[in-house]
N, C-alpha and C positions, 0 to 999 in steps of 0.2 A: 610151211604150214599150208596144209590146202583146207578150204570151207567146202563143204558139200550143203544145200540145198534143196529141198523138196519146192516143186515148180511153183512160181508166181510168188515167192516168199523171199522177205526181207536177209541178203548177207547180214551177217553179225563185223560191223566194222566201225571203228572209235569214232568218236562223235568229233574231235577235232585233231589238229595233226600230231599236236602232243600226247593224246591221252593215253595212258595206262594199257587200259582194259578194252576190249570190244563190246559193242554194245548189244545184247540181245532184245529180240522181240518178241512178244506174245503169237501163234499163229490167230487163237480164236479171243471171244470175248470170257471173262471167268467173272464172280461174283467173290470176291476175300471175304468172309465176314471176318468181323472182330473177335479177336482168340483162336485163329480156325487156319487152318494149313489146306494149299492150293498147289500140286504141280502142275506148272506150267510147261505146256508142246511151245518149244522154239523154231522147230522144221529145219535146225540145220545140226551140219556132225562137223568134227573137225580132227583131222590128223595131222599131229603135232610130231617132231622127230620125239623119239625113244628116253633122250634126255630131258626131256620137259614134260610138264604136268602142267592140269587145268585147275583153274582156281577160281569159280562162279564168286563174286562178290556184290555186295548192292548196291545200290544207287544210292546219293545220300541222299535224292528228293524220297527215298521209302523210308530211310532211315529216320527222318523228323517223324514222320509218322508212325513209327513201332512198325517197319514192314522188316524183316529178316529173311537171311537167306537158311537154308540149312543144309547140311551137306556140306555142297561147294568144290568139292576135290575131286577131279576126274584122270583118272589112269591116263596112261597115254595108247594103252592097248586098248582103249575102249573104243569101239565104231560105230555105235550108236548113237542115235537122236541126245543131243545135249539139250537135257531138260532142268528146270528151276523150281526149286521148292523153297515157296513161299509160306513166312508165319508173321501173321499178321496180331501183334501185342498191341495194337491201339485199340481204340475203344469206339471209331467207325470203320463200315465197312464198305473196302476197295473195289470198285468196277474197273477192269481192267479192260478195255479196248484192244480187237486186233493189233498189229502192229504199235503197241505201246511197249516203250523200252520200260524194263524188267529186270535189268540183271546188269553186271560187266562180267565180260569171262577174260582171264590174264593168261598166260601162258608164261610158265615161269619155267627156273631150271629145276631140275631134280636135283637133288643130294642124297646119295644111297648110302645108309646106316649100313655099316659090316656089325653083324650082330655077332660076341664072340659070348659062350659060356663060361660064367667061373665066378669068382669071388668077385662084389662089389669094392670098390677102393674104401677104407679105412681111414676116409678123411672127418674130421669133424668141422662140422661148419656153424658158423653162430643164428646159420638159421634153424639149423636140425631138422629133427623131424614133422616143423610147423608147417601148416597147411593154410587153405582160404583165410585173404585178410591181414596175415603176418609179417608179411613185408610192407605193412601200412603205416610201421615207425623208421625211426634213421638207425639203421645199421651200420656201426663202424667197425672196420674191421672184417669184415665178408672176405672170405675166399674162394678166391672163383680158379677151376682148371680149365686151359685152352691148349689142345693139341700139346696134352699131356704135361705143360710147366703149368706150378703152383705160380700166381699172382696174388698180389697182396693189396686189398684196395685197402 
């Protein structure tokens, strides 16, 4: 993975030796108000090989406060400035200082879906066609397919 940088600006690099994600930084100062979305200039790019992908995720010090990421998924062909779009569901509002961490960005693997046309499989499931909320009781009985074999929970 290389980090590219615009001059005199903070690398994107984990905050301790275990962590996850790299940490990004704000370049300038921004104003979140409450309910209001903010993208934020990082000043840096980052080329990842071909099988990986980026994955912007938040801090949980934003997350106690209703701060959100949105987006968050960056191609791996993209060469551009890795920027942060901020939505802020609290009910104050964030002054964000230069060099304030902002974000984690992950670099995960890819997994390329083969998309094939034709008829959906013919399975019936005991969740059907339920939507938002419906897996909020105990299902017994669910059938789940993985790489093709029926399982029987």
């Amino acid at each position: 993975m290389v980090v590219d940088t615009y001059s005199g600006y903070l690398v994107a690099h984990p905050s301790t030796p275990d962590a996850a994600g790299l940490d990004l930084y704000a370049l300038q100062q921004y104003q979140l108000n409450a309910r209001d979305i903010c993208i934020i200039d990082t000043g840096i790019g980052i080329q990842n090989p071909p099988e990986n992908f980026r994955f912007v995720a938040p801090r949980s010090s934003h997350v106690i406060k209703g701060i959100q990421i949105l987006g968050g998924i960056i191609d791996s062909d993209y060469q551009g400035e890795n920027k942060v779009i901020l939505l802020n569901n609290g009910t104050q509002d964030l002054l964000i200082q230069p060099q304030d961490r902002v974000a984690q960005i992950l670099i995960l693997p890819l997994i390329k879906a083969k998309v094939i046309k034709g008829q959906a499989r013919q399975l019936t499931t005991v969740r059907g066609d339920k939507g938002f909320g419906s897996t909020n009781t105990f299902n017994n009985g669910a059938k789940i397919w993985v790489n093709g074999c029926l399982f029987m929970q």
